[in-house]
Backbone as CSV, one residue per row, in Angstrom:
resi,resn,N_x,N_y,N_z,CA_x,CA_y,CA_z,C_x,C_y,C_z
1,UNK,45.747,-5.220,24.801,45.626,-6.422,23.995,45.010,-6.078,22.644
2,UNK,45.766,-6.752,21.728,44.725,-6.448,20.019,43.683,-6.999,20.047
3,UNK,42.779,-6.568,19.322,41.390,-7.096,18.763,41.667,-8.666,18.320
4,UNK,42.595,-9.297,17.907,42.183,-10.441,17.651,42.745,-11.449,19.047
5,UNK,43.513,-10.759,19.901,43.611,-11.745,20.791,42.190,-12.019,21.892
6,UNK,41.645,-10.838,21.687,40.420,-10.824,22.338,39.465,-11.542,21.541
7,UNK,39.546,-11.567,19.754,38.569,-12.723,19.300,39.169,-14.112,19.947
8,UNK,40.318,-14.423,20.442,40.729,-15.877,20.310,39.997,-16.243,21.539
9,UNK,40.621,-14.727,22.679,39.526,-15.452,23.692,38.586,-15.537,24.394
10,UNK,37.675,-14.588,22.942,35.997,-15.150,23.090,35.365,-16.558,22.484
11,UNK,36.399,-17.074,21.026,36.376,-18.259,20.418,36.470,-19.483,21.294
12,UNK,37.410,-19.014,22.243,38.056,-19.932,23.494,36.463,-20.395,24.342
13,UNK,35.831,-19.317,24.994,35.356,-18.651,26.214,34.056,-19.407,25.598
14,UNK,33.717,-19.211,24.480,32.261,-20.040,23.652,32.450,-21.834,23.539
15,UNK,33.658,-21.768,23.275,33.882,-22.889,23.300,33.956,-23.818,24.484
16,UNK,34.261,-23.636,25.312,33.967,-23.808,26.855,32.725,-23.745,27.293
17,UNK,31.909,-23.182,26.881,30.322,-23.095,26.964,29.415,-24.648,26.429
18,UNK,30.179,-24.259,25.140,29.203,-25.456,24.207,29.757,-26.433,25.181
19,UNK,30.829,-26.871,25.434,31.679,-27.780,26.011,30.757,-28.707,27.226
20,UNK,30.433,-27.265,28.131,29.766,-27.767,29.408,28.211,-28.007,29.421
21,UNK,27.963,-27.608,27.937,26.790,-28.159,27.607,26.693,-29.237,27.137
22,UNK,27.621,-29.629,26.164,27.613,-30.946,25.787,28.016,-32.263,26.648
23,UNK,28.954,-32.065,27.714,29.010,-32.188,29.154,27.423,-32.936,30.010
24,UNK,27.131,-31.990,30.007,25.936,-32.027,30.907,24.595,-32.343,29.872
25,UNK,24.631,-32.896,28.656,23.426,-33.705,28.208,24.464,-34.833,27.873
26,UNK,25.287,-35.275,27.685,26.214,-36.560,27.789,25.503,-37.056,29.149
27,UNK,25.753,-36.324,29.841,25.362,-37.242,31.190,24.277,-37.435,31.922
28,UNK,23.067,-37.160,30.685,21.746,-37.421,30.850,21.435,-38.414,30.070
29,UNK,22.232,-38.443,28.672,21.481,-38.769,27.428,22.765,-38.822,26.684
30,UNK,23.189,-40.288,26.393,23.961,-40.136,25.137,23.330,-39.796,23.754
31,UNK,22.365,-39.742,23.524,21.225,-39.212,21.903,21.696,-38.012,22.209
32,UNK,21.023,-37.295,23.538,21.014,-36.224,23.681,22.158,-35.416,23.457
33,UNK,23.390,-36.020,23.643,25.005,-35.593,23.742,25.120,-35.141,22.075
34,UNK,25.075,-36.786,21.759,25.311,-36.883,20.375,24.716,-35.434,19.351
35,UNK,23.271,-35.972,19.672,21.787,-34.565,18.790,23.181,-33.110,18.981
36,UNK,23.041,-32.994,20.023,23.798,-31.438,20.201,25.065,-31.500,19.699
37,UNK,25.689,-32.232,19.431,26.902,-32.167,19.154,27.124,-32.262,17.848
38,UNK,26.291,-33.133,16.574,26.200,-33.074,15.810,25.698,-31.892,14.810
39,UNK,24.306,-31.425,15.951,23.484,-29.906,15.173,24.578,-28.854,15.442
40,UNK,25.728,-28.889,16.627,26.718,-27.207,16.569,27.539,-27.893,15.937
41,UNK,27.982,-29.147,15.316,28.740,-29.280,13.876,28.218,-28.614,12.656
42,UNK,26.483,-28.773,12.950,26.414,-28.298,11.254,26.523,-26.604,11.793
43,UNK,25.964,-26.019,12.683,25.545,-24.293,12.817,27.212,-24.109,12.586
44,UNK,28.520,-24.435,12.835,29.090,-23.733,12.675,29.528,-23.030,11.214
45,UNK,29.391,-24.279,10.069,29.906,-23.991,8.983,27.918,-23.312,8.090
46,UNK,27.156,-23.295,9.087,25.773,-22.153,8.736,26.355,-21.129,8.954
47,UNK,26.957,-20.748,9.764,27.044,-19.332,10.543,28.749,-18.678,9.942
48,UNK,29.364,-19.668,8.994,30.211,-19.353,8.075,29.672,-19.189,7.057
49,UNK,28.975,-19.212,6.377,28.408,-19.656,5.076,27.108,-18.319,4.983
50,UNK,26.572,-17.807,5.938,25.395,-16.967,6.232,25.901,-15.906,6.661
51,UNK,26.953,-15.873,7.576,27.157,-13.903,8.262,28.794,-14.375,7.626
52,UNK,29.854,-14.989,8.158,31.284,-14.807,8.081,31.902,-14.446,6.589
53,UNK,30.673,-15.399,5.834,31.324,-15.609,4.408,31.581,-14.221,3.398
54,UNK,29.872,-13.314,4.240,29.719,-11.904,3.687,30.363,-10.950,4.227
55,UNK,30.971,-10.636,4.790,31.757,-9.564,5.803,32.705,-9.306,4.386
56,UNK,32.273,-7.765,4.672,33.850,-6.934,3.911,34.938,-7.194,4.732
57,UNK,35.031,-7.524,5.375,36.252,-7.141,6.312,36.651,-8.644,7.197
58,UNK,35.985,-9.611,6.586,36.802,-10.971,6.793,37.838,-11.323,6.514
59,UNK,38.967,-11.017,6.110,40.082,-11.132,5.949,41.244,-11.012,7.010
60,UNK,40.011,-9.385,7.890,40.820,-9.377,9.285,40.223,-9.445,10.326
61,UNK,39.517,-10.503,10.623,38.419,-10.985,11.229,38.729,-10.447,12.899
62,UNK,38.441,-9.792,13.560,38.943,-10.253,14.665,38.901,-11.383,15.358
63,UNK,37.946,-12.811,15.056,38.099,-13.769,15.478,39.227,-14.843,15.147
64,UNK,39.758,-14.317,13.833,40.663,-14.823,13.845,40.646,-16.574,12.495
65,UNK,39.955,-16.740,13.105,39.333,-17.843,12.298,38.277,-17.731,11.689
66,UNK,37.175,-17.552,11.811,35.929,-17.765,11.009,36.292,-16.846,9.805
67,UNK,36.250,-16.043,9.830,36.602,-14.687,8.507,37.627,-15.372,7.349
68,UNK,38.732,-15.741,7.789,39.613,-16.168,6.641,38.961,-17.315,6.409
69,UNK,38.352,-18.110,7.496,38.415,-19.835,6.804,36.505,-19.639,5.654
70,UNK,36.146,-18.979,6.047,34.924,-18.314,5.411,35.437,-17.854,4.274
71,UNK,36.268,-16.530,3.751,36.911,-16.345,2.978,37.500,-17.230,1.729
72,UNK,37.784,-18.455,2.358,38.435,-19.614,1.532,37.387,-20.444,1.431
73,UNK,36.689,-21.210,1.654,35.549,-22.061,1.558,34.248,-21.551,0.669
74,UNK,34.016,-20.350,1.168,32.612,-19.981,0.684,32.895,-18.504,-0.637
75,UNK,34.343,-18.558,-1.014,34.431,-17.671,-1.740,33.412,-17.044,-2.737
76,UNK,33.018,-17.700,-3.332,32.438,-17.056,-4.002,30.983,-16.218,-3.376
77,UNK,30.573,-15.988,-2.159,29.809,-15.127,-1.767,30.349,-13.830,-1.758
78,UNK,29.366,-13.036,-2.195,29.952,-11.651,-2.108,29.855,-10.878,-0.732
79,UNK,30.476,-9.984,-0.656,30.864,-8.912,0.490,29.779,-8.233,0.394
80,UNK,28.505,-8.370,0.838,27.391,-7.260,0.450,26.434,-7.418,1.977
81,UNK,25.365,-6.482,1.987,24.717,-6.325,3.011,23.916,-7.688,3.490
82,UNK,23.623,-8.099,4.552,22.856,-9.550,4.866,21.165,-9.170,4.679
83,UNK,21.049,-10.499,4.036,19.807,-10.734,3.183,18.356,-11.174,4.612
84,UNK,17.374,-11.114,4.790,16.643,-11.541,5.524,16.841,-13.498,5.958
85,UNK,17.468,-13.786,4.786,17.663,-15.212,5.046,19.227,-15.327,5.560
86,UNK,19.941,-14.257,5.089,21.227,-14.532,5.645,21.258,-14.314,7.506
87,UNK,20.448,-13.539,8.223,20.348,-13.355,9.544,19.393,-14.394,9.746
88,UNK,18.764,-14.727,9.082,17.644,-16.093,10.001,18.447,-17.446,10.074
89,UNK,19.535,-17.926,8.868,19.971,-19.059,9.283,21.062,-18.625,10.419
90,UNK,22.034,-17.252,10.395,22.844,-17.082,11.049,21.932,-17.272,12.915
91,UNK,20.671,-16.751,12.973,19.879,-16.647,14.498,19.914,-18.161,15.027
92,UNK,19.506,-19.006,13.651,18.623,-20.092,13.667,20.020,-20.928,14.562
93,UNK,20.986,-20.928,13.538,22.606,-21.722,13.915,22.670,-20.851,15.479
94,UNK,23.066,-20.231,15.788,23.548,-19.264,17.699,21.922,-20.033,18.348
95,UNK,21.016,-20.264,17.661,20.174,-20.891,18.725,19.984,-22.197,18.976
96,UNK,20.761,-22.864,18.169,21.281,-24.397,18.202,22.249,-24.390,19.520
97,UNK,23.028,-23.743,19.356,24.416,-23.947,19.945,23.931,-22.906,21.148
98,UNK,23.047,-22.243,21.918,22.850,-21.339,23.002,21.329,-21.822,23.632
99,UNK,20.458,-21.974,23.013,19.185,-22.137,23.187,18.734,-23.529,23.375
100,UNK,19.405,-24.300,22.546,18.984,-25.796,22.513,19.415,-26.875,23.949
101,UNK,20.324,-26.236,24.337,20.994,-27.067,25.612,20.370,-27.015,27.138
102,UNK,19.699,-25.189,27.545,19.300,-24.981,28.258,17.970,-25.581,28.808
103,UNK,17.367,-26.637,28.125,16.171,-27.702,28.649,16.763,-28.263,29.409
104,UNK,18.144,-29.019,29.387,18.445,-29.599,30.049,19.886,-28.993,30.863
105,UNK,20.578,-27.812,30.903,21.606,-27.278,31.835,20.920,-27.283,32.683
106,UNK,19.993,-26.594,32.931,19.100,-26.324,34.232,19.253,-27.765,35.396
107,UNK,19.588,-29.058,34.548,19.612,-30.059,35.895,20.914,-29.878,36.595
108,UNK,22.325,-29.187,35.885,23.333,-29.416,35.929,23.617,-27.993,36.423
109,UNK,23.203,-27.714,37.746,23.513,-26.133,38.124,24.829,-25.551,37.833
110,UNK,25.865,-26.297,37.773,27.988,-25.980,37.947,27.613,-26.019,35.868
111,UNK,27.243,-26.756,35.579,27.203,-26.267,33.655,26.626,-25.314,33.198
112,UNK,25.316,-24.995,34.124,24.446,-24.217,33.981,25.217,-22.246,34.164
113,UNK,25.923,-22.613,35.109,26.635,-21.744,35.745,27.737,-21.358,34.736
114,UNK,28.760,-22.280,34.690,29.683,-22.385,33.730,29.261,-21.542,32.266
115,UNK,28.503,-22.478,31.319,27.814,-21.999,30.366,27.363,-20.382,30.598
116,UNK,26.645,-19.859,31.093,26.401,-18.444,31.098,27.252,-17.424,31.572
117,UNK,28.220,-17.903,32.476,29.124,-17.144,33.084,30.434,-16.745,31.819
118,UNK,31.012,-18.075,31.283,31.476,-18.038,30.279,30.982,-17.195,29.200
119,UNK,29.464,-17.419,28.552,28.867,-16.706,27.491,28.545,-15.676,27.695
120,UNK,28.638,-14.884,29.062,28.433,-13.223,29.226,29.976,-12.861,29.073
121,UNK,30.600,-13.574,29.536,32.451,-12.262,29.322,32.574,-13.038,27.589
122,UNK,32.338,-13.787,26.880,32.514,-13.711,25.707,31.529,-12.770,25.284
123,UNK,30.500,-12.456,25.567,29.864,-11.575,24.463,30.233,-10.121,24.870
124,UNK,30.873,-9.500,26.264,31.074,-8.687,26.792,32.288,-7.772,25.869
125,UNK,33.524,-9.803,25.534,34.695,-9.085,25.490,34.103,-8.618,23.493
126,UNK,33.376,-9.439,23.369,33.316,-9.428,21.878,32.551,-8.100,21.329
127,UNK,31.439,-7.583,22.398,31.561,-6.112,21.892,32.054,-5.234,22.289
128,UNK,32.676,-5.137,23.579,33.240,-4.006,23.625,34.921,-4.284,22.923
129,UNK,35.224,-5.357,22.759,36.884,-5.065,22.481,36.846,-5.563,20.670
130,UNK,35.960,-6.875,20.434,36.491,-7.229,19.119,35.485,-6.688,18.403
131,UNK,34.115,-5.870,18.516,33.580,-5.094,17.406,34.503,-3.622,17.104
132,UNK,35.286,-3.254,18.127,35.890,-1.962,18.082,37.066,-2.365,17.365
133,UNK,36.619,-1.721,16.174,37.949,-1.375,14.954,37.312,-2.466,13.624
134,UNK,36.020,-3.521,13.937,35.011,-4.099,12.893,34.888,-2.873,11.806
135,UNK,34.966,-3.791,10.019,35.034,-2.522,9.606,33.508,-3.487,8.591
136,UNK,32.773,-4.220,9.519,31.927,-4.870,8.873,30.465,-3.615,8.934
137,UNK,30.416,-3.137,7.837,28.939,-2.211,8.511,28.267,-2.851,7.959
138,UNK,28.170,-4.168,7.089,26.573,-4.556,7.112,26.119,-5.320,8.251
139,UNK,27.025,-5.744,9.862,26.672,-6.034,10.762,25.449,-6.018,12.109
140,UNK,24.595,-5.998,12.273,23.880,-5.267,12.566,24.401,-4.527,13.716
141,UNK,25.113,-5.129,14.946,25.562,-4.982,15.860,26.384,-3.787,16.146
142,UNK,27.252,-3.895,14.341,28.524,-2.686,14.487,27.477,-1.584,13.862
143,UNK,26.162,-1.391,12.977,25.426,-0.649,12.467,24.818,-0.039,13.930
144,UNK,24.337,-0.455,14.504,23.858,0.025,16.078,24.591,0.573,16.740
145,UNK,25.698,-0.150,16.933,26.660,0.672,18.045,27.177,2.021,17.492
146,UNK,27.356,1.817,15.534,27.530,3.452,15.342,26.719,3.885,15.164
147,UNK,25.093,4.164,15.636,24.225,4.856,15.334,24.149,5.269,16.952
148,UNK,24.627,4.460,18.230,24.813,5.593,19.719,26.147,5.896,19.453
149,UNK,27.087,5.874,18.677,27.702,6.974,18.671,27.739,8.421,18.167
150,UNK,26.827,7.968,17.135,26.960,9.311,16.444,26.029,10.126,17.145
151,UNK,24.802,9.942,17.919,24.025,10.488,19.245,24.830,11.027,20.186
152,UNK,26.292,10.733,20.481,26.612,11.300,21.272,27.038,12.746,20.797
């Protein structure tokens, strides 16, 4: 399989996550539904705007989406290394949308389940299949993984 069919279905696989999170505070808490659903509206176009927008190599995103639609929206950011503020809003946004739900998955053991089961083979497939051939090195992720390679 190419690298970007494997971004589509980690894009997929996350999305199914947020899903059963938003799921399972709907059915505690319509605020609660709403709050979360509204804050991973804004983290997504943070987490375009903070890591996607800067990537040299957004154009061939392996996700497929974020890279080009980053590309077009936030053009005028440059392709350069991430700034201390560019990784804190990018942490801040993945802990909206990963961190914020788990107060309340925990009542919902099958979301709870869902949600992490889902978010380990997306992050699984996303480094071992869609960082391989990333030609992003100001990444930190792809900066690490070639620093145990070159150890070997």
């Amino acid at each position: 399989m190419r690298r970007q069919s494997h971004g589509i279905i980690s894009l997929g696989l996350a999305s199914i996550a947020i899903a059963a999170a938003a799921q399972s505070l709907f059915q505690q808490s319509f605020v609660l539904g709403m709050a979360y659903m509204f804050l991973s509206g804004l983290s997504v176009p943070v987490i375009l705007y903070a890591f996607c927008a800067k990537c040299p190599d957004r154009e061939r995103c392996g996700h497929v989406i974020p890279g080009p639609a980053a590309a077009k929206v936030f053009s005028a950011r440059q392709k350069e290394p991430y700034t201390a503020s560019d990784l804190s809003l990018t942490a801040g946004a993945l802990a909206v949308l990963f961190l914020f739900p788990q107060i309340w998955l925990w009542r919902h053991p099958l979301a709870f389940f869902v949600f992490w089961i889902t978010m380990a083979v997306a992050a699984v497939d996303i480094r071992s299949k869609v960082c391989d051939g990333c030609g992003n090195n100001h990444c930190p992720g792809n900066a690490a993984r070639k620093k145990v390679i070159k150890k070997k």
